[in-house]
TORLUM-846539 format. One line per 8 residues: their letters; for each residue z, y, x of C-alpha. Coordinates in nm, 3 decimals, decimal comma, padded with zeros to 5 digits. Layout:
% TORLUM-846539
A = Z/Y/X ~ ... .
//
This chain:
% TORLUM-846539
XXXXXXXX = 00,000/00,000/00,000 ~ -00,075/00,360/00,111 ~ 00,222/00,531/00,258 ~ 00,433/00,771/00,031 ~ 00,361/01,079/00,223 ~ -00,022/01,042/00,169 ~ -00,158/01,121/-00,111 ~ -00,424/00,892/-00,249 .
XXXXXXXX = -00,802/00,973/-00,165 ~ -01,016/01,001/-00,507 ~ -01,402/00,898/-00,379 ~ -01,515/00,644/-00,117 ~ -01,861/00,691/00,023 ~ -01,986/00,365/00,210 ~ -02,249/00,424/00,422 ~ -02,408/00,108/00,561 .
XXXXXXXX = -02,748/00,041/00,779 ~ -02,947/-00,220/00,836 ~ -03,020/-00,325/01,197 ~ -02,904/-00,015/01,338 ~ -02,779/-00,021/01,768 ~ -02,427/00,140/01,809 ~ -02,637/00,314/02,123 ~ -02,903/00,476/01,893 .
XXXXXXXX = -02,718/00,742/01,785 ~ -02,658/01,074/01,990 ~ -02,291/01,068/01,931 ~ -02,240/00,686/02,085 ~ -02,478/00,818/02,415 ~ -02,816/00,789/02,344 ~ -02,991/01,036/02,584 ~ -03,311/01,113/02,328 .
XXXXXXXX = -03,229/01,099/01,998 ~ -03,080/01,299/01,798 ~ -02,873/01,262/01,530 ~ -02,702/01,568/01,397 ~ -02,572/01,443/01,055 ~ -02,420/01,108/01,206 ~ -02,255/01,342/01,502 ~ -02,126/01,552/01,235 .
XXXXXXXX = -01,932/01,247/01,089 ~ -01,818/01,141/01,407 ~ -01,664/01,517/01,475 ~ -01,468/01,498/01,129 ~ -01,347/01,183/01,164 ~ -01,287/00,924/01,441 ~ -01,587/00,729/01,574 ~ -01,477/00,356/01,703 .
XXXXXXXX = -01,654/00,292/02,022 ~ -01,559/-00,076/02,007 ~ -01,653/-00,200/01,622 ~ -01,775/-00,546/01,556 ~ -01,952/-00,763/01,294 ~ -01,881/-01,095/01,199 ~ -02,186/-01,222/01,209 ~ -02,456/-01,061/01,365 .
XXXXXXXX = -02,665/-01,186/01,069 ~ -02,739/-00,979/00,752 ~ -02,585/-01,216/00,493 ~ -02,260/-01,335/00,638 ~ -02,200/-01,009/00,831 ~ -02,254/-00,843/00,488 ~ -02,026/-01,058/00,289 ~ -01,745/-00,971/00,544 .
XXXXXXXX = -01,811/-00,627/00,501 ~ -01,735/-00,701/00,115 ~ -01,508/-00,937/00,084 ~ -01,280/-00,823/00,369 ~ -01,307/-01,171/00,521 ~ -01,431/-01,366/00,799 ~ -01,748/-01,614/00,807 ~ -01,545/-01,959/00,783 .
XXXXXXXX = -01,359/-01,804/00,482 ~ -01,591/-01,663/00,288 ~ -01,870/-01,965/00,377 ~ -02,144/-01,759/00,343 ~ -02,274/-01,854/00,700 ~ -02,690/-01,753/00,720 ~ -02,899/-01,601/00,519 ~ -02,949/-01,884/00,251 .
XXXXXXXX = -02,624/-01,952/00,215 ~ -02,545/-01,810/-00,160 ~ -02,175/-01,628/-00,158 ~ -01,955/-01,863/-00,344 ~ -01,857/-01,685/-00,705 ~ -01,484/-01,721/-00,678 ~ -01,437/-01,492/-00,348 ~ -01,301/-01,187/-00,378 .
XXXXXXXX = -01,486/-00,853/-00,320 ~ -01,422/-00,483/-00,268 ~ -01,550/-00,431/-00,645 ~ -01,290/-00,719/-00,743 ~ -00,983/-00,563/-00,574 ~ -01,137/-00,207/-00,715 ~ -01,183/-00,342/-01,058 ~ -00,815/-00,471/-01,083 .
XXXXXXXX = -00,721/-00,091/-01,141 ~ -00,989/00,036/-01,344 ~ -01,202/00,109/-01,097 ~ -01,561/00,053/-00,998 ~ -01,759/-00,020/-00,697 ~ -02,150/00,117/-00,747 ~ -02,437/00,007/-00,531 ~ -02,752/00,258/-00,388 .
XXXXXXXX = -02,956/00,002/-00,178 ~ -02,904/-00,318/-00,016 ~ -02,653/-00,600/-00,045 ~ -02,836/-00,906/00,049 ~ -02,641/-01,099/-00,177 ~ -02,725/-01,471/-00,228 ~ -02,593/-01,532/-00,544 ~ -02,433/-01,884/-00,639 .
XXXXXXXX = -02,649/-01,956/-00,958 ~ -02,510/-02,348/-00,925 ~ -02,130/-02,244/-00,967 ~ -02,233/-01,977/-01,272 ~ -02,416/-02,237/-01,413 ~ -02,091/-02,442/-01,398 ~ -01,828/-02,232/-01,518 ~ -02,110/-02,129/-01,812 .
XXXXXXXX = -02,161/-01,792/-01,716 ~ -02,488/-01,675/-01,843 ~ -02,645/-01,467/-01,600 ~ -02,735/-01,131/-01,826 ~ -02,332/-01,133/-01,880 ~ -02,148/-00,825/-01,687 ~ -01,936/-01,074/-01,517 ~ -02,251/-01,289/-01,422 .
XXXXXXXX = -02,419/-01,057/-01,275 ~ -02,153/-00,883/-01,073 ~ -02,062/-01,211/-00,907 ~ -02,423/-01,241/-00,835 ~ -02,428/-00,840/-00,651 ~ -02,130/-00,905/-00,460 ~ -01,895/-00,753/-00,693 ~ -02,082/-00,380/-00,700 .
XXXXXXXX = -02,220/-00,222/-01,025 ~ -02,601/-00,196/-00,950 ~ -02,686/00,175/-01,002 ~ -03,061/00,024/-00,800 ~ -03,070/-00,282/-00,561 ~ -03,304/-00,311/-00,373 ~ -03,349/-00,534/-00,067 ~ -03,618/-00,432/00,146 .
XXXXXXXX = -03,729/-00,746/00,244 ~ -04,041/-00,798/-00,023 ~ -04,155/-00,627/-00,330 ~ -03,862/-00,454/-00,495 ~ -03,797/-00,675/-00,867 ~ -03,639/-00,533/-01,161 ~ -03,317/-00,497/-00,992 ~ -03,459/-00,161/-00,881 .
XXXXXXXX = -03,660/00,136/-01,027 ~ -03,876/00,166/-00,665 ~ -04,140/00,003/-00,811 ~ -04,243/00,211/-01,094 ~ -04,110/00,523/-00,935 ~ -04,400/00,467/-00,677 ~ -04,634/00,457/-00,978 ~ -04,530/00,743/-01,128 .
XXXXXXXX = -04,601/00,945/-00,806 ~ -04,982/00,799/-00,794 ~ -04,926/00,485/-00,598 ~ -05,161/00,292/-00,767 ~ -05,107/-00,053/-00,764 ~ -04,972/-00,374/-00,880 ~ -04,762/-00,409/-00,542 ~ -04,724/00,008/-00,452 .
XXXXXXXX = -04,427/-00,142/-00,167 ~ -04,700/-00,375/00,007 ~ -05,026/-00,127/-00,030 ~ -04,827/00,168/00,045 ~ -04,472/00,161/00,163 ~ -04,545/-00,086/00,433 ~ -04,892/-00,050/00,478 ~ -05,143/00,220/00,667 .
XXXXXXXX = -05,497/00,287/00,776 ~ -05,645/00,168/01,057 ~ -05,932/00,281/01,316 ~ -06,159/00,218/01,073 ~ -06,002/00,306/00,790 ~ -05,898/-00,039/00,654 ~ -05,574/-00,156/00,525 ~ -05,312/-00,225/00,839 .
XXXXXXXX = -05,012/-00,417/00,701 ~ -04,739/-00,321/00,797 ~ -04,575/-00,664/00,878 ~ -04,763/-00,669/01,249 ~ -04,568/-00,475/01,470 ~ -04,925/-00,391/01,662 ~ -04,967/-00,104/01,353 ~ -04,597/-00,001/01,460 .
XXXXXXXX = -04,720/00,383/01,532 ~ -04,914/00,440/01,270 ~ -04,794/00,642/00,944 ~ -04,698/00,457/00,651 ~ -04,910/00,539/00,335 ~ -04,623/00,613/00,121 ~ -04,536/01,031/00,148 ~ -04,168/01,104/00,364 .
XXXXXXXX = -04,092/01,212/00,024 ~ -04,159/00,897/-00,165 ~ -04,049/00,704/00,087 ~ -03,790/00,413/00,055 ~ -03,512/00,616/00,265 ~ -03,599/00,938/00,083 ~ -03,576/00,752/-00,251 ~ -03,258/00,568/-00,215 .
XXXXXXXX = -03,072/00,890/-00,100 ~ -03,226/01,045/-00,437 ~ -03,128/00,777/-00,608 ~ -02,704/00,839/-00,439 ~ -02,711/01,202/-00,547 ~ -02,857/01,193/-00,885 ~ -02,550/00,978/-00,931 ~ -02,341/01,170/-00,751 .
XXXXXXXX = -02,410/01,482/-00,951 ~ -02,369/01,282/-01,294 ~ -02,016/01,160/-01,213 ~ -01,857/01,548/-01,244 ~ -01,464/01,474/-01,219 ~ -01,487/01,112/-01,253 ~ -01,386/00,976/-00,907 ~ -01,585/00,736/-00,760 .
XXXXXXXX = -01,711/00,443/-00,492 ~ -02,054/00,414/-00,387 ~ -02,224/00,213/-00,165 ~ -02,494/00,387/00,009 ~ -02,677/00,135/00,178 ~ -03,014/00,227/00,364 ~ -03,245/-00,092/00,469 ~ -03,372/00,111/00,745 .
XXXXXXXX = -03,431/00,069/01,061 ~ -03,515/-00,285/00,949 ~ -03,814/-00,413/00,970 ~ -04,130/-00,412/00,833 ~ -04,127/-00,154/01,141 ~ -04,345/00,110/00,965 ~ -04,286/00,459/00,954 ~ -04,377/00,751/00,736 .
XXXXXXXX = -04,509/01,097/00,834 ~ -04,396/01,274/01,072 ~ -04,143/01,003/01,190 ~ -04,410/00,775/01,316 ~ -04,506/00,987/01,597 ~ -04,162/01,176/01,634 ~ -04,046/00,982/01,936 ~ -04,411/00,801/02,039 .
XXXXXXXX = -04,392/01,000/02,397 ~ -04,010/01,006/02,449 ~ -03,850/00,792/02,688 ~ -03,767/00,456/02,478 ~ -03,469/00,352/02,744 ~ -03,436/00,046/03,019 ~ -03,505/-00,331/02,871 ~ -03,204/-00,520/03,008 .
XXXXXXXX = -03,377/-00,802/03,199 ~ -03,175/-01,112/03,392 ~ -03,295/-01,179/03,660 ~ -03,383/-01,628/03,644 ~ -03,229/-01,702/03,952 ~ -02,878/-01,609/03,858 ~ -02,880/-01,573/03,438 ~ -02,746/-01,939/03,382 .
XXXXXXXX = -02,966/-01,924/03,057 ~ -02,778/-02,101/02,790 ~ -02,951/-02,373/02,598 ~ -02,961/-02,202/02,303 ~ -03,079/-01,876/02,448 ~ -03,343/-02,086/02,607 ~ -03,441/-02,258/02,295 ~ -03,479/-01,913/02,089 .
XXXXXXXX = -03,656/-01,753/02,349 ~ -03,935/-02,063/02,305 ~ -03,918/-02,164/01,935 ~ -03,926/-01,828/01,783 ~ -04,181/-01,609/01,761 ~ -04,003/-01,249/01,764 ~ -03,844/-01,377/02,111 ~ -04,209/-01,403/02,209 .
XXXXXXXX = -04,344/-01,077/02,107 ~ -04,026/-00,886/02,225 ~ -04,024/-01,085/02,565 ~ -04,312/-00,842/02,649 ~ -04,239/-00,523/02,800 ~ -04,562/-00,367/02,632 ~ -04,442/-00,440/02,280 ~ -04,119/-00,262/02,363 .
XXXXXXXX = -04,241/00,030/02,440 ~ -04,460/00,044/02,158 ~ -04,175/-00,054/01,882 ~ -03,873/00,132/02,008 ~ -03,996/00,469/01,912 ~ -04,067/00,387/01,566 ~ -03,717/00,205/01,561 ~ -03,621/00,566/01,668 .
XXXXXXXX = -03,785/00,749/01,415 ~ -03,673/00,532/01,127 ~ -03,317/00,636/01,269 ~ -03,365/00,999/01,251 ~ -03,483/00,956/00,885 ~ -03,181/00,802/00,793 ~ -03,014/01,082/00,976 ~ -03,231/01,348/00,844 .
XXXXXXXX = -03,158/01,240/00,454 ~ -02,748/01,167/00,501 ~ -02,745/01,534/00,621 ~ -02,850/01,591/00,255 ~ -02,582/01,373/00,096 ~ -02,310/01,559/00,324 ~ -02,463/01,866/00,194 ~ -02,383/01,773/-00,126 .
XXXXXXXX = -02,034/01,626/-00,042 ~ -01,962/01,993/00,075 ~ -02,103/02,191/-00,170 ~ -01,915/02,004/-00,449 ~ -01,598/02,010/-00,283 ~ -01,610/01,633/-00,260 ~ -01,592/01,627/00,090 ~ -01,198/01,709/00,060 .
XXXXXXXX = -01,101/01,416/-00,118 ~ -01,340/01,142/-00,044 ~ -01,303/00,868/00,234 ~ -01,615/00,829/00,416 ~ -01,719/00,516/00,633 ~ -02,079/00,508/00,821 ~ -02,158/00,185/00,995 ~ -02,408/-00,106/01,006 .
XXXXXXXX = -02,461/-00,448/00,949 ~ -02,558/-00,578/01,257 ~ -02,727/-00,411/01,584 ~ -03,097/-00,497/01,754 ~ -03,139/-00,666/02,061 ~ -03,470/-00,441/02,069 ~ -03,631/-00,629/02,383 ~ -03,288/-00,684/02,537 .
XXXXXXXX = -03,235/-01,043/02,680 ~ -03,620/-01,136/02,597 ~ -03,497/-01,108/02,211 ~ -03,602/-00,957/01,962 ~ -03,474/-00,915/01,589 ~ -03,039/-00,977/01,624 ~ -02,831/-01,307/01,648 ~ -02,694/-01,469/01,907 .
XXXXXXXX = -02,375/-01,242/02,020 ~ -02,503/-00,984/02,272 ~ -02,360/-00,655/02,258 ~ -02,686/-00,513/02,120 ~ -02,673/-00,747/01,839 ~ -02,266/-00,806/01,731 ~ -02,146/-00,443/01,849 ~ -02,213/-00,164/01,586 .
XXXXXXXX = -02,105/00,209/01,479 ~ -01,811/00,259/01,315 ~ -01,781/00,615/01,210 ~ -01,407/00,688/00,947 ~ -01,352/01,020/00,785 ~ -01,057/01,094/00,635 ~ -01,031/01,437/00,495 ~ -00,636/01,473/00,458 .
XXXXXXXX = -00,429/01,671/00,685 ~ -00,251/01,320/00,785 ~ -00,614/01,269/01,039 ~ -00,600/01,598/01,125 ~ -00,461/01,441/01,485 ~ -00,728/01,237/01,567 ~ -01,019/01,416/01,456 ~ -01,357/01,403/01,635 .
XXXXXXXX = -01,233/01,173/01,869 ~ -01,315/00,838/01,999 ~ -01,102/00,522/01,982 ~ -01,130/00,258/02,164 ~ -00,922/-00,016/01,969 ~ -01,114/-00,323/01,897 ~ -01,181/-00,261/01,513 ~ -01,415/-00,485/01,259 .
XXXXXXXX = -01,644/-00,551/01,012 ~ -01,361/-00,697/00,759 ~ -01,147/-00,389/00,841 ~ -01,396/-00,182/00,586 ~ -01,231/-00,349/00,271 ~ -00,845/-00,260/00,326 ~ -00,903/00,048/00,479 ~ -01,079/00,189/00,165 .
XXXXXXXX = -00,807/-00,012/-00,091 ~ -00,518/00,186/00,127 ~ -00,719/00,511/00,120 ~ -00,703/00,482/-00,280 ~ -00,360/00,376/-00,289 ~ -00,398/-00,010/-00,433 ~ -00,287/-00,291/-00,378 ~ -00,376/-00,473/-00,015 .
XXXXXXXX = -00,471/-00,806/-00,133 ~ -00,316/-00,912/00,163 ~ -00,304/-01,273/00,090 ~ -00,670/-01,291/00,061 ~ -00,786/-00,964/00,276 ~ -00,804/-01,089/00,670 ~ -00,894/-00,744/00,788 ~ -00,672/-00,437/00,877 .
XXXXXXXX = -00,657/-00,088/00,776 ~ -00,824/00,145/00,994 ~ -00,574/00,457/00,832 ~ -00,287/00,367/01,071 ~ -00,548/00,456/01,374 ~ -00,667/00,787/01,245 ~ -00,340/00,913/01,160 ~ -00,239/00,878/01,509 .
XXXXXXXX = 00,030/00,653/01,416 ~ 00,195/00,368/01,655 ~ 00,029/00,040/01,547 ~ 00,194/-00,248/01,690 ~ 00,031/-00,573/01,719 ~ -00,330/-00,450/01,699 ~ -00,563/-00,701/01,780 ~ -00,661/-00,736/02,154 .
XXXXXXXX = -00,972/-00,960/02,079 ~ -01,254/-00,944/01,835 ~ -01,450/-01,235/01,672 ~ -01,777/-01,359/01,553 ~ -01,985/-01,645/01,387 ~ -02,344/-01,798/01,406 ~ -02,516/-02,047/01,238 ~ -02,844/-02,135/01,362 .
XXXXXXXX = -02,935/-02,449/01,131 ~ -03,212/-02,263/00,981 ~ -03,370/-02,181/01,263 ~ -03,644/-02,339/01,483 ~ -03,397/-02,356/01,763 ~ -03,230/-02,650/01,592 ~ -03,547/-02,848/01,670 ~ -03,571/-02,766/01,984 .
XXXXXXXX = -03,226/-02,867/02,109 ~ -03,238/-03,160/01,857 ~ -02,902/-03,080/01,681 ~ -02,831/-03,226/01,307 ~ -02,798/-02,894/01,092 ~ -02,394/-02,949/01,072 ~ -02,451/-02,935/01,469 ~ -02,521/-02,587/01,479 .
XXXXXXXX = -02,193/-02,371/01,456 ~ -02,094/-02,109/01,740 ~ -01,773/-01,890/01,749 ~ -01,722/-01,600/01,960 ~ -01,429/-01,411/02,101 ~ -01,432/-01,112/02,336 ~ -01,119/-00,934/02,449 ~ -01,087/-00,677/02,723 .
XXXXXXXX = -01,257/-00,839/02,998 ~ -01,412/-01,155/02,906 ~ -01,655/-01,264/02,620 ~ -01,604/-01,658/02,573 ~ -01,906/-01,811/02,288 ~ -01,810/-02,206/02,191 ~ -02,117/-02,370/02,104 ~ -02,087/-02,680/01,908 .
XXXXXXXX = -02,177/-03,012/02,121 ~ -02,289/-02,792/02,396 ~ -02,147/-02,587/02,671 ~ -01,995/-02,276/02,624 ~ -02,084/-01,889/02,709 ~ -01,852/-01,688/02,960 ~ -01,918/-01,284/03,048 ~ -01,737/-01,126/03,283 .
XXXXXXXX = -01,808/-00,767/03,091 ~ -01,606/-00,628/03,364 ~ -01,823/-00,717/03,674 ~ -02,110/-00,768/03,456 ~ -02,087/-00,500/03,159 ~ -02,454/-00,592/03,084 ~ -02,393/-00,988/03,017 ~ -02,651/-01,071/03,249 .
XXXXXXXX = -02,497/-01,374/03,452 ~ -02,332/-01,642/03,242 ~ -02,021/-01,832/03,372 ~ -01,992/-02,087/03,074 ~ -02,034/-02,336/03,372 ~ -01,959/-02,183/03,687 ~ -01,708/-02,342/03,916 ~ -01,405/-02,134/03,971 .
XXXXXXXX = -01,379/-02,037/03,576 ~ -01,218/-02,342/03,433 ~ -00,871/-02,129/03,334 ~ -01,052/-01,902/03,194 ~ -01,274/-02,071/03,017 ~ -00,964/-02,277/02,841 ~ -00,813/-01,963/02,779 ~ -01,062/-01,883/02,547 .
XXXXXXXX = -01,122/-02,157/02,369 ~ -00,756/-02,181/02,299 ~ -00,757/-01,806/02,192 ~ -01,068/-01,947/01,921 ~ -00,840/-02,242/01,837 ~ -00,530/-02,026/01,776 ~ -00,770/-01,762/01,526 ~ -00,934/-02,026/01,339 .
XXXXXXXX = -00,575/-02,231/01,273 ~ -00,476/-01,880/01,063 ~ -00,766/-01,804/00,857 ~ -00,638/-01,739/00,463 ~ -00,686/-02,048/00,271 ~ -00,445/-01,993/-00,029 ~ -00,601/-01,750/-00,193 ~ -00,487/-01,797/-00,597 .
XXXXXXXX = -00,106/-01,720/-00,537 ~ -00,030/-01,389/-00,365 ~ 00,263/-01,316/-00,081 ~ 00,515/-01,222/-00,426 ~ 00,456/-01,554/-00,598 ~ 00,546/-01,766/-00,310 ~ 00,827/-01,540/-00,200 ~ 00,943/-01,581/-00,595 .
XXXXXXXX = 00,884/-01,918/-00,640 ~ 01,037/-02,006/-00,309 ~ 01,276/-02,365/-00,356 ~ 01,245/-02,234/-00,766 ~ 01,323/-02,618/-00,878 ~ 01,675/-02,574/-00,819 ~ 01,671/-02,247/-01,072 ~ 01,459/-02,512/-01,323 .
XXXXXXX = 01,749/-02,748/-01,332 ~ 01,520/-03,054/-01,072 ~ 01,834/-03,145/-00,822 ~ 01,569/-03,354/-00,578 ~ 01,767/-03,573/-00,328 ~ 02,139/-03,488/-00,420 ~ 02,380/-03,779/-00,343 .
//
């Protein structure tokens, strides 16, 4: 529960991206672009220069943004994994006090149709259909990954503004005009500089940040959560006018190489560089240079339209009583490694922005500073439930509020390790190594100094990020390493043996019912 001396927050604006680097932002370093709005966030609240997801996969990272918990508890592990219906989300813990949790974007949900199905839920009910979006009221969902479906307005919006066409997303949103004046999808990253047909204005960043203030605006007094989440940068990497070409001449940044003779590559690394075909295309320093600055440019658009939305925030007034959180759901290895696309538990793929704004005078201490405290992904759901003054949840929340930090307040105990999940059993890669697809689990744990990955069946991942900040030589075998290396494992061991199984009773029932026989009149084993 929120401390008595603070006074409740009344709004919560989520901010979430898709695919976005902690390092391609102007406030975490990057040297080229720029990205005022973001900053500004960062210099109002505290930006945490050591965040991490749970997954550095869109689903299961996702679903421990909502749900507050990690990968093995929630069981949403890849991408086709549907989120089981009876675990608890933000919206769930919200709704508990009257309150609601409203979606502008993406969610990724997979929804569990088969467990619906078998509690008879039919899926045009309320309750249906918010265990199928994660828990959020859809104000419009959409995905970004195809099409949008009748889950958001996109679609016909692009018809209204002249996009002619059965599929207006594929023709025009992801599509442009080649040499010689053909279609160019949008899909091949070879058409990565060109402009996307859609206008900037039309576009899917511009529309969804329409979509957050025309709702904004309605709401008047009402307080309010919304989850503004932007697809972008994700791919289809396609750009609209003048972002395209905003960054096609700037310097795109070093690709982090190993060198062969000393990387150690692990198995798996090996077998992802080989099997799949973004590895490929990224392992070559020529498509690199060509994606990055469209990567960049989708950035700055993101950038460009939240500066509206914190326009808003402060011309309302809203900005002094709502709780703002900008992050993402997973980074972009970009190149990095010979990867491409995210997974596997590089920094450029698990590490990610955290940006917290909290408008009382109780942050005033620690505002526009950085903190380097290992904070994550499941951290997102308490901190906002504390912010508004309800209940923690804490039998069922495995995350920590973030408050404690920006109020400059003693927190003892704070974690000293962060952790992470992968499973790879959709992927080519299982082929390749010739694991069974309940052979395909990896953990991860990184403290201070050393970042330990178990991989089932095979050997494990060791980093020295002190010597070797870049994770370019792996120890995982190295002679020398063996206390380490057990060190680790036992510190995975000791986190897994605590995750929050009993979920249906909460901390006051089983402090209540405690030895409650005896008050029933059972007298078990007296002589």
């Amino acid at each position: 529960m929120a401390r008595s001396s603070d006074s409740p927050l009344r709004n919560v604006l989520f901010v979430m991206c898709d695919q976005l680097r902690w390092d391609y932002l102007s406030c975490y370093g990057h040297p080229v672009l720029q990205t005022p709005a973001i900053d500004e966030l960062a210099r109002r609240g505290v930006r945490f220069d050591r965040a991490y997801v749970q997954s550095p996969v869109c689903v299961p990272s996702r679903m421990s943004f909502y749900s507050g918990r990690y990968v093995s508890s929630h069981g949403s592990t890849w991408n086709h994994v549907p989120f089981p219906a009876d675990q608890f989300t933000l919206g769930d813990h919200l709704a508990k006090a009257g309150r609601d949790a409203t979606l502008a974007g993406k969610t990724h949900v997979i929804p569990d149709v088969a467990s619906l199905e078998r509690l008879g839920l039919p899926r045009d009910t309320r309750e249906a259909r918010l265990r199928m979006d994660g828990g959020f009221g859809e104000l419009d969902r959409y995905d970004g990954h195809s099409p949008p479906g009748s889950e958001s307005g996109y679609a016909d919006y692009l018809r209204a503004h002249g996009y002619d066409s059965a599929d207006p997303w594929t023709d025009y949103v992801i599509g442009a005009i080649d040499e010689q004046g053909e279609h160019a999808n949008g899909w091949l990253l070879r058409h990565a500089h060109r402009p996307a047909k859609v206008a900037e204005a039309h576009s899917e960043t511009a529309y969804m940040t329409d979509r957050a203030l025309a709702y904004l605006k309605a709401q008047g007094e009402r307080p309010w959560v919304l989850h503004l989440s932007y697809i972008k940068p994700h791919w289809p990497l396609l750009a609209p006018a003048p972002y395209h070409a905003m960054y096609r001449e700037a310097d795109s940044g070093p690709i982090l190489r190993a060198d062969p003779r000393t990387e150690n590559a692990h198995p798996v690394l090996q077998a992802y560089r080989q099997a799949h075909e973004d590895c490929r295309t990224y392992g070559q320093e020529s498509v690199v240079r060509h994606v990055r600055p469209t990567y960049m440019g989708l950035v700055k658009q993101v950038d460009d339209h939240l500066q509206r939305v914190i326009d808003w925030l402060d011309q309302s007034g809203r900005s002094r009583d709502t709780l703002i959180v900008f992050t993402a759901d997973h980074g972009d290895h970009l190149g990095d490694h010979g990867l491409g696309e995210k997974e596997l538990f590089y920094e450029q793929a698990v590490r990610v922005p955290m940006i917290v704004v909290d408008p009382r005078p109780q942050a005033d201490f620690t505002r526009g500073t950085s903190s380097l405290a290992f904070v994550e992904s499941v951290d997102v759901v308490p901190t906002i439930l504390e912010a508004l003054a309800l209940p923690s949840a804490e039998h069922i929340v495995e995350g920590r509020s973030l408050l404690p930090l920006l109020h400059g307040q003693g927190v003892p105990g704070w974690r000293d390790a962060v952790f992470s999940e992968l499973d790879y059993a959709f992927r080519e890669a299982r082929h390749v190594l010739g694991r069974g697809v309940d052979e395909c689990r990896a953990w991860m744990v990184r403290t201070e100094r050393w970042k330990y990955v178990h991989w089932q069946g095979l050997r494990p991942q060791l980093f020295d990020l002190r010597g070797d900040p870049h994770e370019l030589v792996d120890l995982g075998d190295a002679p020398g390493f063996e206390a380490v290396r057990a060190g680790m494992k036992d510190r995975l061991l000791d986190w897994r043996l605590t995750r929050k199984v009993r979920t249906t009773v909460d901390h006051a029932t089983v402090v209540r019912r405690t030895e409650d026989w005896r008050r029933n009149g059972l007298h078990i084993g007296v002589w």
